[in-house]
C-alpha atoms as one frame of an Amber mdcrd trajectory, in Angstrom:
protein
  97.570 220.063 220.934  99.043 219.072 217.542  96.896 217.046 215.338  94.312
 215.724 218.337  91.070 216.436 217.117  91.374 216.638 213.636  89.843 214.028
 211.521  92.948 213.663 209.054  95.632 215.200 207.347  96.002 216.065 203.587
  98.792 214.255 201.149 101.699 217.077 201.354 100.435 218.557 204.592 102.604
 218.199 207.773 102.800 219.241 211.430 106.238 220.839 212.640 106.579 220.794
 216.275 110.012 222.186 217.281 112.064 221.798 220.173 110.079 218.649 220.459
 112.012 214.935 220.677 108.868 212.482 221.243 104.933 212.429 220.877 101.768
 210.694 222.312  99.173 209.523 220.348  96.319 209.975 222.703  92.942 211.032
 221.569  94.076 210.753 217.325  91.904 209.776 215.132  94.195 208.192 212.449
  97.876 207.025 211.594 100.714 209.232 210.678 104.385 208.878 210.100 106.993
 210.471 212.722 110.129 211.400 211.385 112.483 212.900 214.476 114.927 215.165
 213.358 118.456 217.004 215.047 119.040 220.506 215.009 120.218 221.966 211.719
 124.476 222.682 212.052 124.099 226.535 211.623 121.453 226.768 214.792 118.869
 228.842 212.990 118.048 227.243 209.362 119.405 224.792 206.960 119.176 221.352
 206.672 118.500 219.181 209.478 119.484 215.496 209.674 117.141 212.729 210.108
 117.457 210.986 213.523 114.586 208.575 213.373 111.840 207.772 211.734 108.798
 205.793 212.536 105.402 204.494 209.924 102.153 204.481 210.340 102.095 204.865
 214.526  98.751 203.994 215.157  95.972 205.992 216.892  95.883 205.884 220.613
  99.326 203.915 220.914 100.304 206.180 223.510 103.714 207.562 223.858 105.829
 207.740 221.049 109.501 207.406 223.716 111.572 210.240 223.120 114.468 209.811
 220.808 118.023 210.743 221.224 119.379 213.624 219.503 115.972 214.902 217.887
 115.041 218.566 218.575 111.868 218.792 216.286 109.646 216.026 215.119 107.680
 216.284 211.566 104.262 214.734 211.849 103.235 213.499 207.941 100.451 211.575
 206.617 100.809 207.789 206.672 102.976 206.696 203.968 104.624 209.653 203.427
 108.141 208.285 204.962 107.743 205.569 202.252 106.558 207.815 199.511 109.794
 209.828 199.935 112.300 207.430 200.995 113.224 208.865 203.979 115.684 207.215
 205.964 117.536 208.019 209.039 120.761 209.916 208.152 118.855 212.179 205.789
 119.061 215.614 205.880 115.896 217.798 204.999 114.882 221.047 204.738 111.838
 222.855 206.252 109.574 225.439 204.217 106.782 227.018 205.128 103.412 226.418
 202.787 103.011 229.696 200.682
C-alpha cells in the first residue's frame, strides 16, 4: 500500500519498504524522492549503500523500473535527497522513529 492514500508526508518522515527494488506511483497524491538502496555488508544491520536515487517522481508517473542491486527503497518527502546531499555511492543508516 505504501504511501497511496495519504495526503502528504511530514519533513523528516520516511517510508522503508524492504526487500523492495522499484515502486509505482499510481493513485499518489504528491511528489516524493526515491532513494534505492543495496543490502547492508553484514546481512542484518549496518550501513547500506546508496544504489540510486531519484527527485521529486511525480504523482501518477507510473512505474518507478526496478533498479539493479537495490534491496529496499526509502520513500522521503520531495527535496529531501537535495536537502541531504545524497548521492549514489552513499552509505546510510536506518533508525527507527522513537
Amino acid at each position: 500500500m505504501g504511501l497511496m492514500g495519504r495526503r502528504s508526508l511530514p519533513t523528516g518522515c520516511g517510508l522503508w519498504m524492504p526487500g523492495e527494488n522499484s515502486i509505482h506511483m499510481l493513485f499518489m497524491r504528491f511528489a516524493i524522492d526515491v532513494v534505492f538502496v543495496a543490502r547492508p555488508p553484514e546481512g542484518n544491520g549496518g550501513p547500506r549503500r546508496v544504489v540510486a536515487a531519484r527527485s521529486a517522481v511525480p504523482p501518477w508517473r507510473g512505474i518507478v523500473w526496478p533498479v539493479l542491486g537495490a534491496y529496499g527503497v526509502l520513500e522521503l518527502p520531495a527535496g529531501s535527497i537535495a536537502a541531504t546531499g545524497t548521492q549514489v555511492g552513499d552509505e546510510i543508516v536506518l533508525e527507527t522513529a522513537g
